[in-house]
VOPAGU-2260 file (C-alpha; in pm, 1 decimal, decimal comma):
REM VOPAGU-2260
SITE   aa  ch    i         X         Y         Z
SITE  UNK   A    0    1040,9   -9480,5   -9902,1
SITE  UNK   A    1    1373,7   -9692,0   -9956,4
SITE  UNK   A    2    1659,7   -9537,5  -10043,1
SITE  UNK   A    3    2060,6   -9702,3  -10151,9
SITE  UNK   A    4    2391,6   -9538,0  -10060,3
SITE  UNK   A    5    2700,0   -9738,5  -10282,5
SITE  UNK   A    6    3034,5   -9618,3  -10248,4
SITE  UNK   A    7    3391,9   -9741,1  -10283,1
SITE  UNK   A    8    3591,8   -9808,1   -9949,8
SITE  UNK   A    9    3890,6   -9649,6  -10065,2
SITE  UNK   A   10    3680,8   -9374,7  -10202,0
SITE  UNK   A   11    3611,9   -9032,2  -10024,8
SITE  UNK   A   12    3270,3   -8833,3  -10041,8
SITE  UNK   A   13    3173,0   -8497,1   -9913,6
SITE  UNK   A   14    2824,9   -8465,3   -9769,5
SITE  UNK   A   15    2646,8   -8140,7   -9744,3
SITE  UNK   A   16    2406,6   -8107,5   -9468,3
SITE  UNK   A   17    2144,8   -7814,5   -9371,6
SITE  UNK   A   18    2040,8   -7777,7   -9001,8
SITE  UNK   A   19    1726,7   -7580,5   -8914,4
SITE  UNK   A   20    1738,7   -7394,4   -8597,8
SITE  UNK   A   21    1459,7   -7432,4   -8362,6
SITE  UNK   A   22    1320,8   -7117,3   -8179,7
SITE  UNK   A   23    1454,2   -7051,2   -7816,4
SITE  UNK   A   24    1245,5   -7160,9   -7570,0
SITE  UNK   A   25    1032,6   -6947,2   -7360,8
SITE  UNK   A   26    1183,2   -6796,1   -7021,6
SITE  UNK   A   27    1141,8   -6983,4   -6719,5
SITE  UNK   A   28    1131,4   -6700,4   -6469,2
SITE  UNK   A   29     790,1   -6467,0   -6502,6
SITE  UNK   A   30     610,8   -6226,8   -6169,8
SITE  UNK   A   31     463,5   -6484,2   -5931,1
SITE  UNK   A   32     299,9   -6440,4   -5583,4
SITE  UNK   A   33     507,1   -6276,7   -5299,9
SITE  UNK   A   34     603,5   -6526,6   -5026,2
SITE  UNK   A   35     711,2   -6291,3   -4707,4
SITE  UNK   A   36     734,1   -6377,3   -4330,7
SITE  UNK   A   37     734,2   -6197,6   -4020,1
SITE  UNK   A   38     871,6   -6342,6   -3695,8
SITE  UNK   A   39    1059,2   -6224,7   -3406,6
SITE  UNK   A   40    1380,4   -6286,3   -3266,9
SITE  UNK   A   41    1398,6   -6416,7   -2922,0
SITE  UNK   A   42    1665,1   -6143,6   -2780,7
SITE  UNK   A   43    1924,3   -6426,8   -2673,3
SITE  UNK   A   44    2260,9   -6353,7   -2754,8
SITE  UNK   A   45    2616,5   -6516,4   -2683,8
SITE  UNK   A   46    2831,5   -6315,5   -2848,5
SITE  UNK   A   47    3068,5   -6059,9   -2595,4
SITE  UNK   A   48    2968,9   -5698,5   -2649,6
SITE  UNK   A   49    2608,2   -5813,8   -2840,8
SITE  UNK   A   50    2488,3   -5527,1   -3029,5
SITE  UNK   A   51    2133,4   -5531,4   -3228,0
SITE  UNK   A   52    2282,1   -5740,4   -3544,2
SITE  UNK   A   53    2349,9   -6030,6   -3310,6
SITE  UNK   A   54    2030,8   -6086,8   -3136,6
SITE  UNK   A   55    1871,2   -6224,6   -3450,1
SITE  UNK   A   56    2009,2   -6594,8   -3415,5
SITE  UNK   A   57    1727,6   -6753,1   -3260,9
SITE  UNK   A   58    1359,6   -6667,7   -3282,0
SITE  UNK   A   59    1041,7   -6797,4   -3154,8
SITE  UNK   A   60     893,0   -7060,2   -3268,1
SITE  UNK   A   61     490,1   -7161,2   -3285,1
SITE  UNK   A   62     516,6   -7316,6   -2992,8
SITE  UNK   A   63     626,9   -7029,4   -2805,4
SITE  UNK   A   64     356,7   -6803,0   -2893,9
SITE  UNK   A   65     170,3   -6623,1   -2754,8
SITE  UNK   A   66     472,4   -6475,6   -2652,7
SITE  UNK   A   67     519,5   -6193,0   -2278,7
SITE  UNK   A   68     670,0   -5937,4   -2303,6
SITE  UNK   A   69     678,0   -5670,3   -2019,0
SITE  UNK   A   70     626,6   -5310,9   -2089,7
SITE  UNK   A   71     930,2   -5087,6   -2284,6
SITE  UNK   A   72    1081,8   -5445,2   -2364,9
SITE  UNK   A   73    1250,8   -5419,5   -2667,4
SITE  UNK   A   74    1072,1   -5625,4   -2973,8
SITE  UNK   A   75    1312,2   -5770,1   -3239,8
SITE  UNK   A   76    1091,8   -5799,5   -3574,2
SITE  UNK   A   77    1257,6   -5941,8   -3869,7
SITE  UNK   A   78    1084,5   -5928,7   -4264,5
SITE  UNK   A   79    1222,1   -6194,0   -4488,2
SITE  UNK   A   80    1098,2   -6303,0   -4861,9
SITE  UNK   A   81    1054,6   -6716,9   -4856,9
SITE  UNK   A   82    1125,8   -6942,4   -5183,6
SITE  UNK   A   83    1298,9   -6693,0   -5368,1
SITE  UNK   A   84    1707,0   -6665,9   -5441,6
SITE  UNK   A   85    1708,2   -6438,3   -5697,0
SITE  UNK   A   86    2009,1   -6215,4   -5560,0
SITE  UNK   A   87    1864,6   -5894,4   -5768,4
SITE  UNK   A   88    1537,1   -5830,3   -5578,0
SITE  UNK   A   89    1543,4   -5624,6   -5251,8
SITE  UNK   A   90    1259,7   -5660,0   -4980,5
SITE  UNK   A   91    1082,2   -5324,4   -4897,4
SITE  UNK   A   92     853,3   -5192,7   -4638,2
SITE  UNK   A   93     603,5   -4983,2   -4705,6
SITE  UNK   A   94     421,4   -4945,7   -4369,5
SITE  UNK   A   95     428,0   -5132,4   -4008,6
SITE  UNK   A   96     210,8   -5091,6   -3751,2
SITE  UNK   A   97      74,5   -5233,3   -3475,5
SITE  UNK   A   98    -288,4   -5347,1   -3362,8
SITE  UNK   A   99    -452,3   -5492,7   -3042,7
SITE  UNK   A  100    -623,6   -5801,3   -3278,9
SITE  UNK   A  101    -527,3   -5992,1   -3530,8
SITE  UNK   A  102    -719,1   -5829,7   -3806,4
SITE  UNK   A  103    -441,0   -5561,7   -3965,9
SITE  UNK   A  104    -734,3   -5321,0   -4027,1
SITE  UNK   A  105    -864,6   -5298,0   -3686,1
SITE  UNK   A  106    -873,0   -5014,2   -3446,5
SITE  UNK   A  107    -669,7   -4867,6   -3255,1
SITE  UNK   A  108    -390,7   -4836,8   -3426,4
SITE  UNK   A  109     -39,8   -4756,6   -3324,8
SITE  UNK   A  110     243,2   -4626,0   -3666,5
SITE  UNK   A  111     582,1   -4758,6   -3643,7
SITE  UNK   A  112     755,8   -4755,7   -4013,0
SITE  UNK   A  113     619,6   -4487,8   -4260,9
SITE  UNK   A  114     801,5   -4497,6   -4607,5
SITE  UNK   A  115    1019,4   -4799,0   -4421,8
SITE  UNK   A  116    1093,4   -4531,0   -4212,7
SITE  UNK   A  117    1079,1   -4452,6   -3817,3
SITE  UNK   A  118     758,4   -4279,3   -3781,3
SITE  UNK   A  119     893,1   -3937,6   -3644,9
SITE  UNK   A  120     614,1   -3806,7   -3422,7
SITE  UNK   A  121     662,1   -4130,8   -3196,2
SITE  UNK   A  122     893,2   -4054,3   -2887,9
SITE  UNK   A  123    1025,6   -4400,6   -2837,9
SITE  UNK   A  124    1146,7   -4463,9   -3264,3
SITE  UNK   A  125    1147,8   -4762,8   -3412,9
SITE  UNK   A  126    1516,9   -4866,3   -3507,3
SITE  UNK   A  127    1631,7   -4983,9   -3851,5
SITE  UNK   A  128    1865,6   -5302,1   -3816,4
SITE  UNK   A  129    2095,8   -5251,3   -4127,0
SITE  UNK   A  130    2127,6   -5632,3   -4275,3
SITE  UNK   A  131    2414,3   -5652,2   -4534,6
SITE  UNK   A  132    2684,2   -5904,6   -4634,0
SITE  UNK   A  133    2864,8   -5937,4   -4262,3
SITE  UNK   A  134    2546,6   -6102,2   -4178,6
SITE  UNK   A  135    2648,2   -6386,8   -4311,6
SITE  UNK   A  136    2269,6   -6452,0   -4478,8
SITE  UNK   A  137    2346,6   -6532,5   -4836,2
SITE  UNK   A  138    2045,0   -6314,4   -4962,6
SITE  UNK   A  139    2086,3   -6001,6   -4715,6
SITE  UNK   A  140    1858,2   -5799,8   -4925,3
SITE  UNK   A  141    1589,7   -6049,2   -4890,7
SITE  UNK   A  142    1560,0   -5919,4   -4533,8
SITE  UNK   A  143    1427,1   -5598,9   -4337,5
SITE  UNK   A  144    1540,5   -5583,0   -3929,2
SITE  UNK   A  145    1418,2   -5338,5   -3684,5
SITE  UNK   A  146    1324,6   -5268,7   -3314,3
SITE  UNK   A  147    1068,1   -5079,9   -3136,7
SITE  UNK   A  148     990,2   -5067,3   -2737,4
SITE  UNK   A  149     668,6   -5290,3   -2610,7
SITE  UNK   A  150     391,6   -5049,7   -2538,5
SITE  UNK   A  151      -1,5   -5047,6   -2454,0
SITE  UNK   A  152    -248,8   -4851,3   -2622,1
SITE  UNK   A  153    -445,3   -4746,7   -2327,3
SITE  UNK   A  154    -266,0   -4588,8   -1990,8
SITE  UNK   A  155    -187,8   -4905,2   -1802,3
SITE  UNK   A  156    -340,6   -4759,1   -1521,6
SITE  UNK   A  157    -697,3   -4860,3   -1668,8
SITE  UNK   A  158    -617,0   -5224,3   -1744,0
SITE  UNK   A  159    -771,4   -5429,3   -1523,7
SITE  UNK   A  160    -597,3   -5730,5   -1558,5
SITE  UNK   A  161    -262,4   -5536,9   -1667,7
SITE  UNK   A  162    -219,8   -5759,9   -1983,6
SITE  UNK   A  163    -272,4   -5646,0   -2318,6
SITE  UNK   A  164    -202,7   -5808,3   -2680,3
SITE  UNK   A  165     -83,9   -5678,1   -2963,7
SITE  UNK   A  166     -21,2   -5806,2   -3341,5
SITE  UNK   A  167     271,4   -5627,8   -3540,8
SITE  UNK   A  168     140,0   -5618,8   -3923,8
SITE  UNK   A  169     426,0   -5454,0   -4261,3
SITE  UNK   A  170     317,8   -5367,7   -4604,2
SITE  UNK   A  171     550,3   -5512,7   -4799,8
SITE  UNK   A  172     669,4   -5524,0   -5191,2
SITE  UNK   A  173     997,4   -5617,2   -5415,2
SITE  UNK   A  174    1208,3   -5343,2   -5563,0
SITE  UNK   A  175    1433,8   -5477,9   -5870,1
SITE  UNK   A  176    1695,3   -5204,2   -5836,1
SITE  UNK   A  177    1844,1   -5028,3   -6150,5
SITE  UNK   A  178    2163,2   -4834,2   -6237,8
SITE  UNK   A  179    2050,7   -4490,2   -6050,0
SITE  UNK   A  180    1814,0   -4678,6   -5698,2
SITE  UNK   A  181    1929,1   -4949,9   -5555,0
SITE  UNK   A  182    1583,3   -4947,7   -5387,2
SITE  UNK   A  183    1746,7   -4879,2   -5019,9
SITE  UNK   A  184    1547,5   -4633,4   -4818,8
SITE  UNK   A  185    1709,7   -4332,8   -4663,0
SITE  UNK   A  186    1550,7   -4196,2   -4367,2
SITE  UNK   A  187    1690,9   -3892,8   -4172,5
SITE  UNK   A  188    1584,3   -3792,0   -3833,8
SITE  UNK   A  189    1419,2   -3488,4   -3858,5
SITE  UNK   A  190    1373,7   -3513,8   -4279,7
SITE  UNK   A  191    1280,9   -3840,1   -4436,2
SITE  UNK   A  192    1338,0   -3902,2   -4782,5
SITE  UNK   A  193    1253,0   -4255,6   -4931,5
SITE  UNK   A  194    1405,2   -4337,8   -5320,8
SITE  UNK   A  195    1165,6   -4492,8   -5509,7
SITE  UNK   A  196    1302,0   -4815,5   -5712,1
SITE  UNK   A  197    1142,4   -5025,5   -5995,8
SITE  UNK   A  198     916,1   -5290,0   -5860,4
SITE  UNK   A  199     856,1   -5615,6   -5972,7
SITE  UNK   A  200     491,0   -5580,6   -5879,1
SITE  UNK   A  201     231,6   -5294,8   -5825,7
SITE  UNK   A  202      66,2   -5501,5   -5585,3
SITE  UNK   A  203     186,8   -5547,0   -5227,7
SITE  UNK   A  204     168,9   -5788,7   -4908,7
SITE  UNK   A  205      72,5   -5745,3   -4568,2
SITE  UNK   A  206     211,6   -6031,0   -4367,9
SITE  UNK   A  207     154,0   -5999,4   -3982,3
SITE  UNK   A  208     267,9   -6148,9   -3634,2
SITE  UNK   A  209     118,7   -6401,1   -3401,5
SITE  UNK   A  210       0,7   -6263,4   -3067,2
SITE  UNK   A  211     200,1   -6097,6   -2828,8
SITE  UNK   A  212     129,8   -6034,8   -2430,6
SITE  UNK   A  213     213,0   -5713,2   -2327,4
SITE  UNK   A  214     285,3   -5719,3   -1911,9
SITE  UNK   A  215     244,1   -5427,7   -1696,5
SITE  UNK   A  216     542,7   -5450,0   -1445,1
SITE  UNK   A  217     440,2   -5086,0   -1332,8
SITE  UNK   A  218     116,8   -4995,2   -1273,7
SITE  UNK   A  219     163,4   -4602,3   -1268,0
SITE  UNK   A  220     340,4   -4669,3   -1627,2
SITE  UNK   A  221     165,1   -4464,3   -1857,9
SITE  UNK   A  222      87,4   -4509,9   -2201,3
SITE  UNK   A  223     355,2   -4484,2   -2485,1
SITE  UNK   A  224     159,7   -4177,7   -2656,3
SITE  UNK   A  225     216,2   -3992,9   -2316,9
SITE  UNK   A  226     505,2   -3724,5   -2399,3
SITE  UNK   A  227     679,1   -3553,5   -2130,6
SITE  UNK   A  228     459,0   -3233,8   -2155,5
SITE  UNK   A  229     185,9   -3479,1   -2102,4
SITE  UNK   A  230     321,4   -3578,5   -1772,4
SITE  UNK   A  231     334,1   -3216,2   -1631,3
SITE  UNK   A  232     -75,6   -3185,2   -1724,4
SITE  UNK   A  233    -171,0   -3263,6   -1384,9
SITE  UNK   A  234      39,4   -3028,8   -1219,1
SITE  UNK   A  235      -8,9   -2747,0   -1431,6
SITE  UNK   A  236    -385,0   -2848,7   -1392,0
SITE  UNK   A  237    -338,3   -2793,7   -1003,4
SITE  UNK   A  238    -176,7   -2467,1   -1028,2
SITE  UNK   A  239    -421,3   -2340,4   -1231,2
SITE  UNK   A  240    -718,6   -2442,5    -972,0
SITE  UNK   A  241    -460,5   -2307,3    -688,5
SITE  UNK   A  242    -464,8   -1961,5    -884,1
SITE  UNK   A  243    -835,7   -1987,1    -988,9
SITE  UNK   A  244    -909,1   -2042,7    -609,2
SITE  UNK   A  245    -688,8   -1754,1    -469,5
SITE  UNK   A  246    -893,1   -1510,3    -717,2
SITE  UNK   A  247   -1210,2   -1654,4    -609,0
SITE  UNK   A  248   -1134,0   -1549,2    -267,6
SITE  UNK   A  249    -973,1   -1209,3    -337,8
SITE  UNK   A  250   -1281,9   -1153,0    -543,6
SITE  UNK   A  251   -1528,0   -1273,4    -234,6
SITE  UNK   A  252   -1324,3   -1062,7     -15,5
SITE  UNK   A  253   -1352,1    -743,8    -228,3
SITE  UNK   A  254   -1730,3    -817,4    -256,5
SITE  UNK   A  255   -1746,3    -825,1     111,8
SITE  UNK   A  256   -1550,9    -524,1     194,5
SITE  UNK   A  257   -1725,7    -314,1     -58,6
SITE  UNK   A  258   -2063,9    -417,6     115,3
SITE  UNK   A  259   -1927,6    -312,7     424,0
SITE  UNK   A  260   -1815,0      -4,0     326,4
SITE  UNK   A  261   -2155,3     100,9     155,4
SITE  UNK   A  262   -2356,5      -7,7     461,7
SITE  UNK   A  263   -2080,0     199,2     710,2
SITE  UNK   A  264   -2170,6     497,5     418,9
SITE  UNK   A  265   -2508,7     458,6     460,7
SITE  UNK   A  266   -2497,8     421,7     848,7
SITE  UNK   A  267   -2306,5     742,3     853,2
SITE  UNK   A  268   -2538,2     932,3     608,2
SITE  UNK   A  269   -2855,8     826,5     826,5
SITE  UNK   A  270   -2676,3    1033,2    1130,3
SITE  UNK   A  271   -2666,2    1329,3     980,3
């Protein structure tokens, strides 16, 4: 197909044109796979005054694990989403807890976050870290902070070698928040109450710790599940035995002098 276009050069021409719009193309961003770590912070701190916030600005690396940690140390834990910047999404825990192997479904068990709360029937709780803009992350609600005391799960009086491990495992999802949630949980201390956002996923992820070495300093240190009325058992347990004792032997004695008695009765009765 040939076509000619003549025209005069001092001549003007108006063209008319029509431009068909192409359809917009597709959206780039769709649900993918959740990327989440967890790794612990390494206590060290140089700022004056450090309070929690400031001890996670170094953490361990691969080559420090498995990491020691004596018993009722404090354990920094930090939950962070990986590969995503999307400022709109907000990291939640569902559950942490803590296990003696690696396997997150193994038993014992030990509770620490229920709801992404402390778990409230545990007498050392867990603390929540708060992580917001003074942080100076540039995706603060990518992250989840908080601190528990080391424990065992048997009385450290019965470990052998007094060395234990344990593996820290979190349930985890992303919460897009809306107008009336903005997906942060709100836990009280005798009344928890966790809001319930929209999340980008129905499906969650368990991500889990390498191995830490828990170090019995104190032998007689009993086991974190030990409550105070726990530790008065064995002396309650003696005066009990003390009092079961003294009316064994008032009960002996009355036995006794009620034999006597009869056989002075009888003795008596014979003489006449």
């Amino acid at each position: 197909l040939s076509f000619q276009c003549r025209y005069f050069g001092s001549e003007v021409v108006s063209l008319v044109a029509e431009v068909n719009t192409v359809p917009p193309p597709l959206p780039v961003t769709a649900q993918g796979p959740l990327s989440v770590e967890l790794r612990l912070a390494n206590g060290q701190c140089d700022a004056k005054g450090c309070s929690d916030a400031n001890v996670y600005s170094s953490y361990y690396s691969g080559a420090d694990y498995p990491v020691t940690k004596v018993l009722r140390d404090p354990v920094y834990v930090e939950v962070r989403i990986l590969e995503r910047t999307d400022p709109n999404i907000v990291l939640t825990l569902e559950h942490c807890w803590a296990t003696s192997t690696s396997s997150p479904v193994s038993l014992p068990q030990w509770t620490l976050l229920v709801d992404g709360c402390p778990y409230h029937d545990d007498r050392y709780l867990t603390t929540l870290v708060p992580v917001d803009h003074s942080s100076g992350l540039p995706n603060p609600t990518h992250y989840k902070r908080f601190i528990f005391q080391m424990f065992t799960f048997v009385d450290a009086v019965f470990l052998p070698s007094q060395t234990e491990t344990v593996f820290i495992h979190c349930s985890t999802a992303v919460c897009h928040p809306s107008a009336t949630d903005s997906c942060e949980r709100r836990c009280h201390r005798h009344r928890r109450h966790a809001t319930k956002g929209v999340q980008l996923s129905g499906e969650t992820a368990v991500v889990s710790s390498e191995e830490v070495i828990v170090v019995t300093s104190q032998p007689a240190a009993l086991d974190r599940r030990v409550s105070d009325s726990d530790h008065q058992v064995p002396q309650s347990l003696s005066y009990g035995l003390l009092g079961v004792a003294a009316l064994a032997v008032l009960a002996v004695s009355a036995l006794v002098l009620a034999v006597v008695w009869r056989f002075r009765t009888l003795h008596q009765a014979i003489k006449l």
